[in-house]
C-alpha positions in Angstrom: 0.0 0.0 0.0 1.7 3.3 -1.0 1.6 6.0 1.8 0.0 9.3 0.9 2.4 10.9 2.9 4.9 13.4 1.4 8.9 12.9 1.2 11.3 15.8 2.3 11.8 17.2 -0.8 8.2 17.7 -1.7 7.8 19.5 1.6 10.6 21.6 0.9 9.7 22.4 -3.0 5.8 23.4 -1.4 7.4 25.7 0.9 9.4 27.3 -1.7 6.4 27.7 -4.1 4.5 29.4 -1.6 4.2 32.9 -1.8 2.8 34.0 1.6 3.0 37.9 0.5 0.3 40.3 1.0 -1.9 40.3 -2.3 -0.7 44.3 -2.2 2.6 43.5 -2.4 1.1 40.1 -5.4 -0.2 42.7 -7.0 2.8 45.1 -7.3 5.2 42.6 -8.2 3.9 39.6 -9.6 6.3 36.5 -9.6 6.4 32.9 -10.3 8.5 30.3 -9.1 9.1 27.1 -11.3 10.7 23.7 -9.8 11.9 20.9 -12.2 13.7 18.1 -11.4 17.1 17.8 -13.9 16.5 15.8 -16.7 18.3 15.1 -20.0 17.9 17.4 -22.9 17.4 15.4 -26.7 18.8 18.6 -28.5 21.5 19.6 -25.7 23.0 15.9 -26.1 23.8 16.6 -29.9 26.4 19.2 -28.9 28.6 17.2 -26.9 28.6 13.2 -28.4 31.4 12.4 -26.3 31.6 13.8 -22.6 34.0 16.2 -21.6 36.0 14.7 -18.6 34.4 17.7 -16.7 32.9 20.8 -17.6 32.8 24.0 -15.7 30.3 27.3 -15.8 31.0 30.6 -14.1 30.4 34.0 -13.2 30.0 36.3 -16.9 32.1 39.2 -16.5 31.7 41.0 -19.3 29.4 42.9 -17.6 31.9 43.7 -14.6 34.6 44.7 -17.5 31.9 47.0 -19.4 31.1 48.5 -16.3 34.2 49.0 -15.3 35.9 50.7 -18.6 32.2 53.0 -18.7 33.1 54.6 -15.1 36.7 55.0 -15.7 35.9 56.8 -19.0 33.3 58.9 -17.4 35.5 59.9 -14.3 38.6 60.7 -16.7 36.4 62.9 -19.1 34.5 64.7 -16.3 37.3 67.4 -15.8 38.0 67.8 -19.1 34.7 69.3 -20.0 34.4 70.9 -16.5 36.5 73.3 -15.1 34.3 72.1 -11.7 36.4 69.1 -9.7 33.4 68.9 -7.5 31.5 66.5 -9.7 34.6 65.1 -10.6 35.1 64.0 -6.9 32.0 63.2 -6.2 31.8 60.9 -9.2 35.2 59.3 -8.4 33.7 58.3 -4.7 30.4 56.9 -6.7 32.9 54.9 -9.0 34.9 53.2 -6.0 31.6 52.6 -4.4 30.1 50.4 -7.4 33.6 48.9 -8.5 33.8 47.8 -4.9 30.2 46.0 -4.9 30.8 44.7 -8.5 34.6 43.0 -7.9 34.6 42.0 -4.0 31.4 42.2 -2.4 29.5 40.3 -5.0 29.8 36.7 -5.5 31.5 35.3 -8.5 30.2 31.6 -8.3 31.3 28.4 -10.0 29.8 25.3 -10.8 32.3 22.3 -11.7 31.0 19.3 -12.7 32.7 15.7 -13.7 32.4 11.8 -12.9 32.6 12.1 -8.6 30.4 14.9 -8.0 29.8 18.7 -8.1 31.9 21.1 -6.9 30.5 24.5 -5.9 33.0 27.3 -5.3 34.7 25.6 -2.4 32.0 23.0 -1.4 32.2 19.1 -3.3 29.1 17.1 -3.1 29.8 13.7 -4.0 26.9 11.8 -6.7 26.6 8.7 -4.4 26.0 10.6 -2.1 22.9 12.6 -4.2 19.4 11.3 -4.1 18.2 14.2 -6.3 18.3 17.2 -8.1 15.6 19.7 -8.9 16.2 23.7 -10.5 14.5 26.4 -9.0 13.5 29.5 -10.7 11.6 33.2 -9.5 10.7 35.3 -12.0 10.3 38.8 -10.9 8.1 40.0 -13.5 9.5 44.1 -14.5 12.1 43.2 -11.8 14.4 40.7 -14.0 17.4 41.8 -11.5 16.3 40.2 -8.7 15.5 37.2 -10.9 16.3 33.8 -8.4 17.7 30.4 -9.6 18.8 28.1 -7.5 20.0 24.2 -7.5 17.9 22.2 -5.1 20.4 19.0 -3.7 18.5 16.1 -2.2 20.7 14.0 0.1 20.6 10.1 0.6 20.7 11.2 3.8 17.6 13.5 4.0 19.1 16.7 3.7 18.7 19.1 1.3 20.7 22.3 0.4 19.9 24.9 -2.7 23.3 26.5 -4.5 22.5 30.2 -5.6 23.4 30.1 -9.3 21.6 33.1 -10.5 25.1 34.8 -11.4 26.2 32.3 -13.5 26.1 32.1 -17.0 25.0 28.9 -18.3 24.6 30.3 -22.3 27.2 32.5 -23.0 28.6 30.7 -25.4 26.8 30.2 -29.2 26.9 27.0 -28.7 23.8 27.2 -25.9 22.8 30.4 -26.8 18.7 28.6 -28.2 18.7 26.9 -24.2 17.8 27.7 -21.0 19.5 27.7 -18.5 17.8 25.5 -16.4 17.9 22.8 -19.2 21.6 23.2 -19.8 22.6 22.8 -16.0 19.6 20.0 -15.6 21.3 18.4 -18.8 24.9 18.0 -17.3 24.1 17.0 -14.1 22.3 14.2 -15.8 24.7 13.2 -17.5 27.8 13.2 -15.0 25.5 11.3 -12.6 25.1 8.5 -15.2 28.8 8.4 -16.0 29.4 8.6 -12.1 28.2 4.6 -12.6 30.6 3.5 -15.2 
């Protein structure tokens, strides 16, 4: 007789759907948040026919570097069109403010991931010792910024643990530029857990 009663992991997912806001604050910024367990993508295994001994997915800083170069022009042009170093100063304080949130204080996360397990940043999580995986993803509609994706990890052992992977760029490249990247991440994992076996 199967029991009606529900596993750790669809406890967990039902919190995380819930959205115990006021309908005020519903209203004034809708969002929806999608879980799907990883699962191997038809069209995503065409690109790699024989497996990488591991493959790796990190931080984009393009837009660090953009940022970057755009404030230091700004700054360096400011006194040259203004005979005022006020706004000069002011914009130089700005400029050490943002590059200091951009290239310390923000997180630039990896995900490695081969035949033993996944490595995130500096934590490992071994594959026999992984029961499950699931993505995660809040849209914040007219808020994409504050967009959240996350990897769900369910342990053998009951646990459970979500890895903040919002910053990383899963489709930079051309090559996954037509997937998502919940279906490129939920593809790989997949894939290293069924090579873990052999």
């Amino acid at each position: 007789m199967e029991s009606n009663e529900k596993t750790n992991i669809e406890k967990y997912i039902e919190v995380l759907k819930k959205d115990n806001r006021s309908e005020f604050q519903k209203e004034l910024q809708p969002e929806d948040t999608i879980v799907e367990p990883t699962k191997i993508d038809a069209q995503l295994d065409k690109l790699h026919p024989i497996l990488p001994e591991k493959i790796s997915f990190k931080t984009n800083l393009s837009n660090k570097i953009a940022i970057t170069l755009f404030l230091g022009l700004i700054t360096i042009l400011t006194p040259i069109f203004s005979m005022n170093f006020i706004p000069f100063f002011v914009l130089g304080i700005l400029s050490t403010i943002v590059l200091v949130k951009i290239w310390i204080l923000d997180k630039s996360n990896r995900i490695t991931l081969d035949k033993t397990g996944i490595y995130f940043n500096d934590e490992f999580y071994k594959w026999n010792e992984i029961k499950s995986t699931f993505t995660c993803f809040t849209e914040k509609y007219g808020n994409s910024e504050n967009n959240e994706f996350y990897l769900l990890i369910e342990f053998e052992n009951g646990k459970i643990t979500n890895l903040d992977i919002e910053k990383i760029s899963f489709s930079t490249f051309w090559k996954y530029s037509n997937f998502s990247d919940d279906a490129i991440i939920g593809h790989y994992i997949e894939l290293y857990k069924q090579n873990s076996h052999q």
